[in-house]
DSSP file (Angstrom, degrees, kcal/mol; ACC not computed):
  #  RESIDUE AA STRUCTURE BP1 BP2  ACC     N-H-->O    O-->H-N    N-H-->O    O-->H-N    TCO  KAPPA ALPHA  PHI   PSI    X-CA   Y-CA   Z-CA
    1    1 A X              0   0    0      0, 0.0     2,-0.6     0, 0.0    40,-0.2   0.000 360.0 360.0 360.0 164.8  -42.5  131.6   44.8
    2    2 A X  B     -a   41   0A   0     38,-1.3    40,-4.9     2,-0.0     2,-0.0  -0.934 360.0-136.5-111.1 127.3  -43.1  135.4   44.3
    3    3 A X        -     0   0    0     -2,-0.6     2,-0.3    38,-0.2    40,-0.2  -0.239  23.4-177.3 -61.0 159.7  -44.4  136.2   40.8
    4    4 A X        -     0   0    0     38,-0.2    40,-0.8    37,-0.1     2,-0.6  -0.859  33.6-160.1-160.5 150.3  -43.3  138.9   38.5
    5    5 A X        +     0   0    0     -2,-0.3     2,-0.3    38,-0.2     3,-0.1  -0.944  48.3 146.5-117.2 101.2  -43.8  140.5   35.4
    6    6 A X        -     0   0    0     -2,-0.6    39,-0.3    40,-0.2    38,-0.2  -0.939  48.5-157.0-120.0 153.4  -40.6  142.3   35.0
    7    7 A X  S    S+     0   0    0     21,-0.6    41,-2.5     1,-0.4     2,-0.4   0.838  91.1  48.0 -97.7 -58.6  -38.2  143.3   32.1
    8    8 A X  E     -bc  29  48B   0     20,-1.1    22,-1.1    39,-0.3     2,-0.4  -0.960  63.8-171.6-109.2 127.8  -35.6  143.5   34.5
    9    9 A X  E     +bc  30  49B   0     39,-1.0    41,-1.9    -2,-0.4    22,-0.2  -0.951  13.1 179.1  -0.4  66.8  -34.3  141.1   37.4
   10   10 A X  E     -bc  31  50B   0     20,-3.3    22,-0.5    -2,-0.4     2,-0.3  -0.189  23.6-164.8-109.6 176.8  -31.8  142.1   39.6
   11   11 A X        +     0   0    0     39,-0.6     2,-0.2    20,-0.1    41,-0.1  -0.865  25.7 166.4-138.7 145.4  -30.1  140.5   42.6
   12   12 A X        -     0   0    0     20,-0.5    -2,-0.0    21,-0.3    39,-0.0  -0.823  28.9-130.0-168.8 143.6  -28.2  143.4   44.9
   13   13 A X        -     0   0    0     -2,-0.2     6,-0.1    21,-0.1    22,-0.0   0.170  41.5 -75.4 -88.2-170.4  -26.9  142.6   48.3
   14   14 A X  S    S+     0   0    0      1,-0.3    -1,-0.0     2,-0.1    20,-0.0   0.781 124.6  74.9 -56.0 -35.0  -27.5  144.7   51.5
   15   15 A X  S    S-     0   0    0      1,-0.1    -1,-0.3     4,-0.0    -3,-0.0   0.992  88.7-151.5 -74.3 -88.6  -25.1  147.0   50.2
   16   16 A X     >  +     0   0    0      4,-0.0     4,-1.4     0, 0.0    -2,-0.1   0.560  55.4 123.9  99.1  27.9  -27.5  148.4   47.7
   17   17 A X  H  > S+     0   0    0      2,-0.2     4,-1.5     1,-0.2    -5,-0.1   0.954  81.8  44.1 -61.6 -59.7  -25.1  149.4   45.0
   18   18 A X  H  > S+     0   0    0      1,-0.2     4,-2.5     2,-0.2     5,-0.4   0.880 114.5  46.3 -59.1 -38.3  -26.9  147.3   42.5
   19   19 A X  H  > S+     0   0    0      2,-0.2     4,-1.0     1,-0.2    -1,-0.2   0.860 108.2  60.2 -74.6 -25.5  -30.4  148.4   43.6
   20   20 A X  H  < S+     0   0    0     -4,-1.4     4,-0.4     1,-0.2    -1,-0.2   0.881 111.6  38.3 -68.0 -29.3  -28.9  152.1   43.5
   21   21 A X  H  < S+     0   0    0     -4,-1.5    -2,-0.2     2,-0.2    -1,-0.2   0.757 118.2  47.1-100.3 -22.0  -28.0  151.8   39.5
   22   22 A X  H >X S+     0   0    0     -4,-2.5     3,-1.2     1,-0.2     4,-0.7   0.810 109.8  56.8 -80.3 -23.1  -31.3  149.7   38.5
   23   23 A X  T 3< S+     0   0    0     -4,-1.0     3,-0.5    -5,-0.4    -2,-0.2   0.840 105.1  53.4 -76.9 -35.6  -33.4  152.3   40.5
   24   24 A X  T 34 S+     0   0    0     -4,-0.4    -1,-0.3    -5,-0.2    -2,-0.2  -0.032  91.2  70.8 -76.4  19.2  -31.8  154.8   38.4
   25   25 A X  T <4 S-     0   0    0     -3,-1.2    -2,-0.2     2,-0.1    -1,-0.2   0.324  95.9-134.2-119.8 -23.0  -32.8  153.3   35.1
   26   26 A X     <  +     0   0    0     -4,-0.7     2,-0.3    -3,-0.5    -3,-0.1   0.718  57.5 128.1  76.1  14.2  -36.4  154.2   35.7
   27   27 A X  S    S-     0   0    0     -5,-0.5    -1,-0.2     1,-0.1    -2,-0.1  -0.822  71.7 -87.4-125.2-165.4  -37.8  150.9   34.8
   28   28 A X        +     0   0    0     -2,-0.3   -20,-1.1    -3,-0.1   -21,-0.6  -0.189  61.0 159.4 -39.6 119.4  -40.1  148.1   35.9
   29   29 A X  E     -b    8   0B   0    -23,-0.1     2,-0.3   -22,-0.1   -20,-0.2  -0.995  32.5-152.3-147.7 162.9  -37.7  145.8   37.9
   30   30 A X  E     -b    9   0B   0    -22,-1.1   -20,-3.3    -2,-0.3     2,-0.4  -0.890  19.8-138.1-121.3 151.6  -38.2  143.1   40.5
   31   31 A X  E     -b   10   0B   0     -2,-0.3     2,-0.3   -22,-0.2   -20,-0.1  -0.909  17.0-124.8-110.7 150.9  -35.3  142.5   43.1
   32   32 A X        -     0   0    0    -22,-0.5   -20,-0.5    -2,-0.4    35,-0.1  -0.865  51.6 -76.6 -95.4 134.3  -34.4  138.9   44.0
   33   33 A X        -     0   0    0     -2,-0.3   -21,-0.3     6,-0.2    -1,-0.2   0.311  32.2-136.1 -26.6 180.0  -34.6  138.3   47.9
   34   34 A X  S    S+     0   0    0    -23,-0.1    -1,-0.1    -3,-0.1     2,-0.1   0.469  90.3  50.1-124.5 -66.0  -31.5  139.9   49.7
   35   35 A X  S    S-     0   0    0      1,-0.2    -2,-0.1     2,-0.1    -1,-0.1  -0.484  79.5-139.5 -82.0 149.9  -31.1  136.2   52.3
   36   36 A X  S    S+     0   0    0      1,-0.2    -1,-0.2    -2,-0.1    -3,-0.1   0.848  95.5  64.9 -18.5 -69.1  -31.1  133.1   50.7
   37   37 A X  S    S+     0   0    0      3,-0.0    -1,-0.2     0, 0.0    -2,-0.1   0.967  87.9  94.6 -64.8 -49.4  -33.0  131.1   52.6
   38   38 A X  S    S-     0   0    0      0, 0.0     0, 0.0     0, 0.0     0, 0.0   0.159  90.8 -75.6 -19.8 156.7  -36.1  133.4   51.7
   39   39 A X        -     0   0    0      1,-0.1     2,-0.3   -38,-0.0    -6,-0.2   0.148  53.3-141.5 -33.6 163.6  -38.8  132.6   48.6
   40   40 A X        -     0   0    0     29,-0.1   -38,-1.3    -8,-0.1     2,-0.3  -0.877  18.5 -81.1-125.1-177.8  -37.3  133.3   45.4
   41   41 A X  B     -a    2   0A   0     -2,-0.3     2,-0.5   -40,-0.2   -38,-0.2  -0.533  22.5-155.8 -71.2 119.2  -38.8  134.9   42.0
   42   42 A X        -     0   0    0    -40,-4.9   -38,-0.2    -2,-0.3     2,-0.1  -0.911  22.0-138.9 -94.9 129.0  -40.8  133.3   39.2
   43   43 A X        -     0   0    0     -2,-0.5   -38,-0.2   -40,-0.2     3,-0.1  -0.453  17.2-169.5 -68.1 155.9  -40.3  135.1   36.4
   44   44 A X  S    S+     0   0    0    -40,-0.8     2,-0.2     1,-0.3   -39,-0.2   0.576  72.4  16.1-110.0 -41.1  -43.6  135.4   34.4
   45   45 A X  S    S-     0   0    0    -41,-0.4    -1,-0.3   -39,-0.3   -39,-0.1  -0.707 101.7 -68.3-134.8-171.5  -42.2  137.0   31.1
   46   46 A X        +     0   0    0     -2,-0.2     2,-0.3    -3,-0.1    34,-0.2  -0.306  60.0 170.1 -81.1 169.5  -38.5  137.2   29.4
   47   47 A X        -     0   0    0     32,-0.4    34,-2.2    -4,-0.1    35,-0.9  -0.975  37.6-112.8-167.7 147.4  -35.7  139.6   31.2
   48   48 A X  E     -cd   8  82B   0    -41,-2.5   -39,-1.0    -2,-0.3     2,-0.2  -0.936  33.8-133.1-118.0 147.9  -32.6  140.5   31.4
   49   49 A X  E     -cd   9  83B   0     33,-3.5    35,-2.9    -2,-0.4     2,-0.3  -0.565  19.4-174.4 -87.6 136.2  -30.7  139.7   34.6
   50   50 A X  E     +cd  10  84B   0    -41,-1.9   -39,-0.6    -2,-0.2     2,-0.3  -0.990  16.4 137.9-134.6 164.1  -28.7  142.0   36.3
   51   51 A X  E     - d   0  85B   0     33,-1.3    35,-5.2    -2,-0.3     2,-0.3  -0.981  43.5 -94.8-174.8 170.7  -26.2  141.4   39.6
   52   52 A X  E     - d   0  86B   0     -2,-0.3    12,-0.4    33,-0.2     2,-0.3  -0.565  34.3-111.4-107.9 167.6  -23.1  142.1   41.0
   53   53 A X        -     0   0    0     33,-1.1     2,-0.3    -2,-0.3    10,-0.1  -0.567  33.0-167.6-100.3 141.7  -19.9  140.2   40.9
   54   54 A X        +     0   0    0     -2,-0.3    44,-0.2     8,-0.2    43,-0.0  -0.877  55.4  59.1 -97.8 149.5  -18.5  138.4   44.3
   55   55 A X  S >> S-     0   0    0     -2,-0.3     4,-3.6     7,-0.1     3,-0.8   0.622  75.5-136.9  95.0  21.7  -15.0  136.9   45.2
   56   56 A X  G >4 S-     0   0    0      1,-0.2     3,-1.3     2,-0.2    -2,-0.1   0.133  80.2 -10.9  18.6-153.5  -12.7  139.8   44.7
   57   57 A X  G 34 S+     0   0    0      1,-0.3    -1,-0.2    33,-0.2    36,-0.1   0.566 134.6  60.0 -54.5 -24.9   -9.5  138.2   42.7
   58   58 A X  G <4 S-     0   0    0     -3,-0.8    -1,-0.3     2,-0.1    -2,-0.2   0.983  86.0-149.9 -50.8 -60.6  -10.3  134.6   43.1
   59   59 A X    <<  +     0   0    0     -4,-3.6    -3,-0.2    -3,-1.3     4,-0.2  -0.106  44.4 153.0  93.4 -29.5  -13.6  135.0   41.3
   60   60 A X        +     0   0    0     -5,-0.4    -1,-0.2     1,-0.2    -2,-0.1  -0.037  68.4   4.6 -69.7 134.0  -14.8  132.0   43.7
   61   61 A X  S    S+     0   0    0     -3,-0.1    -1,-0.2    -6,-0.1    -7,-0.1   0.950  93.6 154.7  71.9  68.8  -18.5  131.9   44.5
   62   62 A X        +     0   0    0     -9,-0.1     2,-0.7    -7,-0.1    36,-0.2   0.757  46.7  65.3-102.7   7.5  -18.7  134.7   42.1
   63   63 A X  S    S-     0   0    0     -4,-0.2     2,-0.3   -10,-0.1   -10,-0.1  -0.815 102.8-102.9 -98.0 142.4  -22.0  134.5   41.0
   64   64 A X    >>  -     0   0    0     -2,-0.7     3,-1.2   -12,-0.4     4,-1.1  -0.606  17.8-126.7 -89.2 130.5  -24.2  135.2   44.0
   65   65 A X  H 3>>S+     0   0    0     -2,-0.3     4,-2.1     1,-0.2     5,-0.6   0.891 110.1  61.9 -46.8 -34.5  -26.2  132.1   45.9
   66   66 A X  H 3>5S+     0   0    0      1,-0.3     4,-3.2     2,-0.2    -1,-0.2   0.968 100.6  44.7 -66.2 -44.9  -29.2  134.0   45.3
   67   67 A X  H <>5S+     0   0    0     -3,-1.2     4,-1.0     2,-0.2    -1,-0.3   0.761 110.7  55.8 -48.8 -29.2  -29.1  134.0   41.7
   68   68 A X  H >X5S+     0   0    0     -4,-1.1     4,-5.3    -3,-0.4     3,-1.4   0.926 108.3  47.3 -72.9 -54.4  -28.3  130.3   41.6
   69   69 A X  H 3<5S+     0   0    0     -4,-2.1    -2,-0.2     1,-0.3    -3,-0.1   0.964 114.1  49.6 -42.0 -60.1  -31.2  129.7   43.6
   70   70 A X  H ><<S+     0   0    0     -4,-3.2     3,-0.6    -5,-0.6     7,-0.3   0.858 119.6  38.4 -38.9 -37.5  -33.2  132.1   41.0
   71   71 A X  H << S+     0   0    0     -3,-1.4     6,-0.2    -4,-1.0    -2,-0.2   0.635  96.4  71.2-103.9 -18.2  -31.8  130.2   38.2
   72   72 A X  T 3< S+     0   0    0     -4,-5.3     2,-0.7    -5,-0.1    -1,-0.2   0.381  86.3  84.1 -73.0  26.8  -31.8  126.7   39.4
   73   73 A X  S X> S-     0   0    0     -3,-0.6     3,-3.5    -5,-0.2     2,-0.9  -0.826  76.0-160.8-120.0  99.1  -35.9  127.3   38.8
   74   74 A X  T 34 S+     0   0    0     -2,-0.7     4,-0.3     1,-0.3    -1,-0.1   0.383  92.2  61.4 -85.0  42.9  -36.1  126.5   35.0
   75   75 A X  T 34 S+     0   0    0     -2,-0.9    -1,-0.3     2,-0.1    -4,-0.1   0.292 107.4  57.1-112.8  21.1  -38.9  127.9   33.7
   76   76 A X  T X> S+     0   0    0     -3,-3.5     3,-4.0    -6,-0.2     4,-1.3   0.769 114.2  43.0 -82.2 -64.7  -36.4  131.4   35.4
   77   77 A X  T 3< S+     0   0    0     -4,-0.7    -3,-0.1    -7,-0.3     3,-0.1   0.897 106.3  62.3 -50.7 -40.5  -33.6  130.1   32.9
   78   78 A X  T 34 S+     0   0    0     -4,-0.3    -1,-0.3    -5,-0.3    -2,-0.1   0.763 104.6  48.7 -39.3 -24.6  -36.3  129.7   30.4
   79   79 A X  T <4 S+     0   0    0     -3,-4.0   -32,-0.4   -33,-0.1    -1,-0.2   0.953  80.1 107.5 -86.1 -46.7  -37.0  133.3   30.4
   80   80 A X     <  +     0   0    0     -4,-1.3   -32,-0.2   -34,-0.2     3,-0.1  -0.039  27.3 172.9 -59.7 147.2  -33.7  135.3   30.0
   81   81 A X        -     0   0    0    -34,-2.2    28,-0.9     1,-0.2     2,-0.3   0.571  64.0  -7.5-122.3 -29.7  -32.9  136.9   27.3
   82   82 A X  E     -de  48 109B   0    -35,-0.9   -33,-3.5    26,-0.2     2,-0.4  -0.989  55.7-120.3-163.9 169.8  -29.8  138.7   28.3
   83   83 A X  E     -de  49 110B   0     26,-2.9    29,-0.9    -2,-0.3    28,-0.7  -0.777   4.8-163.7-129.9 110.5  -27.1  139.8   31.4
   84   84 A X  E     -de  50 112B   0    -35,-2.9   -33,-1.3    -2,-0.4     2,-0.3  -0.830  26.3-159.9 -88.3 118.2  -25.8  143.6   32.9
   85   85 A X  E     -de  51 113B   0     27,-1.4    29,-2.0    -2,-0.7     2,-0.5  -0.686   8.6-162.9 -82.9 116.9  -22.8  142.5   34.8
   86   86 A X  E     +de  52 114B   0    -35,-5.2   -33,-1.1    -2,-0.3     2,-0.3  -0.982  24.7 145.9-127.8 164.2  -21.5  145.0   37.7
   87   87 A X  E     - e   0 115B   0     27,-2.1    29,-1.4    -2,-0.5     2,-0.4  -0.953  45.9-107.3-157.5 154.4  -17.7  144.6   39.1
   88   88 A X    >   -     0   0    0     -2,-0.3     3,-0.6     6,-0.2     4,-0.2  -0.883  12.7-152.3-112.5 168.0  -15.1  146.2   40.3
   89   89 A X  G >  S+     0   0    0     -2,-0.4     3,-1.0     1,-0.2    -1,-0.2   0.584  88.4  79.2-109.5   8.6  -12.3  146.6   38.4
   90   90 A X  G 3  S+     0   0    0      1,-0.2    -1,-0.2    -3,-0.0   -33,-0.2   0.371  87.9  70.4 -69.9  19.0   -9.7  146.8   41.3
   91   91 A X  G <  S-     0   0    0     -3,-0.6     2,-0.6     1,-0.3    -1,-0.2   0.693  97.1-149.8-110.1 -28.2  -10.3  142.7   41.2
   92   92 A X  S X  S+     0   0    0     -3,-1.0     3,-0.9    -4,-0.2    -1,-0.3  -0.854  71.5   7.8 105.7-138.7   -8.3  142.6   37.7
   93   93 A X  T 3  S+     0   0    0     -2,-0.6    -1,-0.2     1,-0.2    -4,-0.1  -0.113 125.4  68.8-113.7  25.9   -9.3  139.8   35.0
   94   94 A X  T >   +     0   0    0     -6,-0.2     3,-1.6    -5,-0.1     2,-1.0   0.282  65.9 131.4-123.3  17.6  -12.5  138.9   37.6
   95   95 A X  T <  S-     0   0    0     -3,-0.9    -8,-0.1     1,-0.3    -6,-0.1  -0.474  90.0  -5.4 -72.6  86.4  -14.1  142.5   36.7
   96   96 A X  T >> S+     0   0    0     -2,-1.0     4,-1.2    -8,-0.2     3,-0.6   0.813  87.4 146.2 101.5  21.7  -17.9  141.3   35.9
   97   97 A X  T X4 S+     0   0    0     -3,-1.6     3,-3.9     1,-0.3     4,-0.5   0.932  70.2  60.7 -50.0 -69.7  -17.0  137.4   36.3
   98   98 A X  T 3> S+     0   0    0      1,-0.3     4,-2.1   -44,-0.2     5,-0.4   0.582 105.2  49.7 -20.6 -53.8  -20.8  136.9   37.8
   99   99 A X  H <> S+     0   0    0     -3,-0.6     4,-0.9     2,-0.2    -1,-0.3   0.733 115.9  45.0 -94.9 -28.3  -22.2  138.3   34.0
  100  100 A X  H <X S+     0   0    0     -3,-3.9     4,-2.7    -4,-1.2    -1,-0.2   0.968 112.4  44.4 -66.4 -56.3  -19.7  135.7   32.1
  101  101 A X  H  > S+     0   0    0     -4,-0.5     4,-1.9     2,-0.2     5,-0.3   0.930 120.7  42.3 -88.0 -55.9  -20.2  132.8   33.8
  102  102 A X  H  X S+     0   0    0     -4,-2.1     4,-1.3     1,-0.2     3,-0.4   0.981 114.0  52.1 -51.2 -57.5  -24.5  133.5   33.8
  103  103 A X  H  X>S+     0   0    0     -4,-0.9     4,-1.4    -5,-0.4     5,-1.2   0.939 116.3  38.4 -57.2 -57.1  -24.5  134.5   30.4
  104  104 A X  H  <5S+     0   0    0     -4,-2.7    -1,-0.2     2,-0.2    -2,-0.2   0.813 116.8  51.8 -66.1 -23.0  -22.4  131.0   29.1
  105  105 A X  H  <5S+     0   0    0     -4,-1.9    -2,-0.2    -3,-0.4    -3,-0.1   0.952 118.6  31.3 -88.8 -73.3  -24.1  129.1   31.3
  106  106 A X  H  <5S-     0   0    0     -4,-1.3    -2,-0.2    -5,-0.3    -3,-0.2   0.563 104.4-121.1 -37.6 -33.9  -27.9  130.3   30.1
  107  107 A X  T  <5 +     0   0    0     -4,-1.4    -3,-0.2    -5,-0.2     2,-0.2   0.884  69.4 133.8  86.6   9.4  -26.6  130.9   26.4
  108  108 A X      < -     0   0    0     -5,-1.2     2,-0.2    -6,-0.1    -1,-0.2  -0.555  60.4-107.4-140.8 153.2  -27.6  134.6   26.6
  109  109 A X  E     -e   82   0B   0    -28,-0.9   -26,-2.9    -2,-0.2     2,-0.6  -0.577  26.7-119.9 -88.9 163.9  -25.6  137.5   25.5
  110  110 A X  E     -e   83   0B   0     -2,-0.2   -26,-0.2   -28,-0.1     3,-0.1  -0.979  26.0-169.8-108.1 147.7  -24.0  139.9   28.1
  111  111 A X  E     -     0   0B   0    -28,-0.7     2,-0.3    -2,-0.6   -27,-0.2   0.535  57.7  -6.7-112.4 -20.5  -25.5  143.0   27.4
  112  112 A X  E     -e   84   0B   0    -29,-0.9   -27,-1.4   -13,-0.0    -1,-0.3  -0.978  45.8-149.9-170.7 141.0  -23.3  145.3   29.6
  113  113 A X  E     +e   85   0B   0     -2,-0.3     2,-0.2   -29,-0.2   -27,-0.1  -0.920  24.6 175.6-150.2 140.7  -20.5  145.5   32.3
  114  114 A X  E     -e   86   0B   0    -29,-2.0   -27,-2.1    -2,-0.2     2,-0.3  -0.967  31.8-111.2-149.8 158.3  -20.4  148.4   34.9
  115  115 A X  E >  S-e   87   0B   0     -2,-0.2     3,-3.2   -29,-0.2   -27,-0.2  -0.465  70.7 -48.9 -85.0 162.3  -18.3  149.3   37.9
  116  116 A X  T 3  S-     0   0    0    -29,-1.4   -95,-0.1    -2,-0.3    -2,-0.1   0.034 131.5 -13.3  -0.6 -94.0  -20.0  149.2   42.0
  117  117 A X  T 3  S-     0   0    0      1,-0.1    -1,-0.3   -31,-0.1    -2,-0.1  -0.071 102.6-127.1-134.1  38.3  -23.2  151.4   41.1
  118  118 A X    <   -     0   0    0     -3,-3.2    -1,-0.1     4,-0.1    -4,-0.1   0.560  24.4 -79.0  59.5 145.7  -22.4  152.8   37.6
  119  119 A X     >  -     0   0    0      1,-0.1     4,-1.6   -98,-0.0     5,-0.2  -0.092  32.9-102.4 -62.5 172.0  -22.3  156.2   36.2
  120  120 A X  H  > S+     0   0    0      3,-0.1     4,-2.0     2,-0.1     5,-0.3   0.907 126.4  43.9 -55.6 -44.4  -24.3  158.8   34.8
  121  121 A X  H  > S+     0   0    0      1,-0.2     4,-3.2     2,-0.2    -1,-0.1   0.915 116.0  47.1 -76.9 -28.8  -23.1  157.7   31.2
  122  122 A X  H  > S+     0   0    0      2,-0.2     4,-1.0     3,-0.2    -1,-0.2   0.784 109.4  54.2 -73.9 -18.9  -23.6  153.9   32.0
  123  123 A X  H  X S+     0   0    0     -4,-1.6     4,-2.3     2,-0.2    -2,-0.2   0.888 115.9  40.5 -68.6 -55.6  -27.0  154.6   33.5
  124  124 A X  H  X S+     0   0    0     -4,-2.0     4,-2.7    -5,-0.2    -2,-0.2   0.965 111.6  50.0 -50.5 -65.6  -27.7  156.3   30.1
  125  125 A X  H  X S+     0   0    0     -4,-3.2     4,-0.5    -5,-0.3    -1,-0.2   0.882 114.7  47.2 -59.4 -39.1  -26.1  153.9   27.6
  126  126 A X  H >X S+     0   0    0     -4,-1.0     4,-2.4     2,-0.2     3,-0.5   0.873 109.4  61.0 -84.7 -29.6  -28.2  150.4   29.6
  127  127 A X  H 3X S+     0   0    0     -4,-2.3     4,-2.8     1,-0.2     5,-0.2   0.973 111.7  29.7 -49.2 -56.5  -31.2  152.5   29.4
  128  128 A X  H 3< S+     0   0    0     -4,-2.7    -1,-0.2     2,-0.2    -2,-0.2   0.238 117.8  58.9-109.3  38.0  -31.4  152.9   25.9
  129  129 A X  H <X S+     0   0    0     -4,-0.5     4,-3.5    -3,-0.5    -2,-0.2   0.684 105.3  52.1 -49.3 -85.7  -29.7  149.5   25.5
  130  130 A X  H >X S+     0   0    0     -4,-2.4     4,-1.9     2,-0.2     3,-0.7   0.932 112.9  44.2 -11.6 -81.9  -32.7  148.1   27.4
  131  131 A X  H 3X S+     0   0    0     -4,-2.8     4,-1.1     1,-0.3    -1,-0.2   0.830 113.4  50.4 -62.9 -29.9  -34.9  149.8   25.0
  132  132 A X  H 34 S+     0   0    0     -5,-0.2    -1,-0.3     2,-0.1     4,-0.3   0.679 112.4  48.8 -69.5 -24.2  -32.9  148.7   21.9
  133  133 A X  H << S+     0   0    0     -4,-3.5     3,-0.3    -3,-0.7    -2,-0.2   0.903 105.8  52.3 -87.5 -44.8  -32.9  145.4   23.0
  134  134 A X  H  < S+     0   0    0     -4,-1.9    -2,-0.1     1,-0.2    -3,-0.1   0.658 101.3  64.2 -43.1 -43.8  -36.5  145.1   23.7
  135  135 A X  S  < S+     0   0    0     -4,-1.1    -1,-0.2    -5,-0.3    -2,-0.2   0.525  78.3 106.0 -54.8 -27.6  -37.3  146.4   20.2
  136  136 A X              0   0    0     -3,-0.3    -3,-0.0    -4,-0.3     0, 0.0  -0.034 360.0 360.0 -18.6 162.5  -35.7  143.4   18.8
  137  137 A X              0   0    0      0, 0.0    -1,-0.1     0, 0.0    -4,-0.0   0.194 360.0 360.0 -87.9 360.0  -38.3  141.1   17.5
């Protein structure tokens, strides 16, 4: 497994939508492999998850195999602290499924929902989310 000391977590596909809006948040993040079959991530300290949504209006398989793989590792589920959901919303009542279904599953709040690779304002608001959250004890 590939170590990391990250705050944030990501999974984002070839596509790079997700990697476009965490790269624009201007902190520490580790990306979880793009193929499957590849290593995955050991988390080292707590995180918040973030990924994109799959399965357009079905919702089915929306949570991405690479995240299951990430999360079937528990001392990953051990770690998380929270979930940034992204979606699109032309998909309807399956806008951000991936961030529900991780978040009940884990026990974690979802911190955030944005659509394909987020605004300027969403970029802003998860940043100092992120930093509000961290500040917790």
């Amino acid at each position: 497994m590939n170590p990391t000391s990250s705050n944030v977590i990501y999974f984002s596909s070839v596509s790079g939508n997700t990697h476009r809006f965490v790269d624009k948040l201007r902190v520490k993040a580790a990306r979880l492999p793009v193929m499957t079959k590849d290593e995955t991530t050991l988390a080292l300290e707590p995180y918040v998850l973030v990924l994109p949504t799959y399965g357009g209006e079905t919702g089915h398989g929306a949570v991405p195999k690479q995240v299951i793989k990430f999360l079937n590792v528990e001392q990953n589920r051990s770690l998380i602290r929270g979930v940034i959901a992204a979606g699109n919303t032309n998909f309807g009542e399956t806008y951000c499924l991936a961030g529900d279904i991780v978040a009940s599953k884990c026990q974690v709040p979802l911190l955030y929902r944005f659509e394909l690779m987020g605004t300027a304002e969403d970029v802003d608001r998860v940043h100092q989310g992120l930093e509000q959250f961290w500040a917790q004890p």
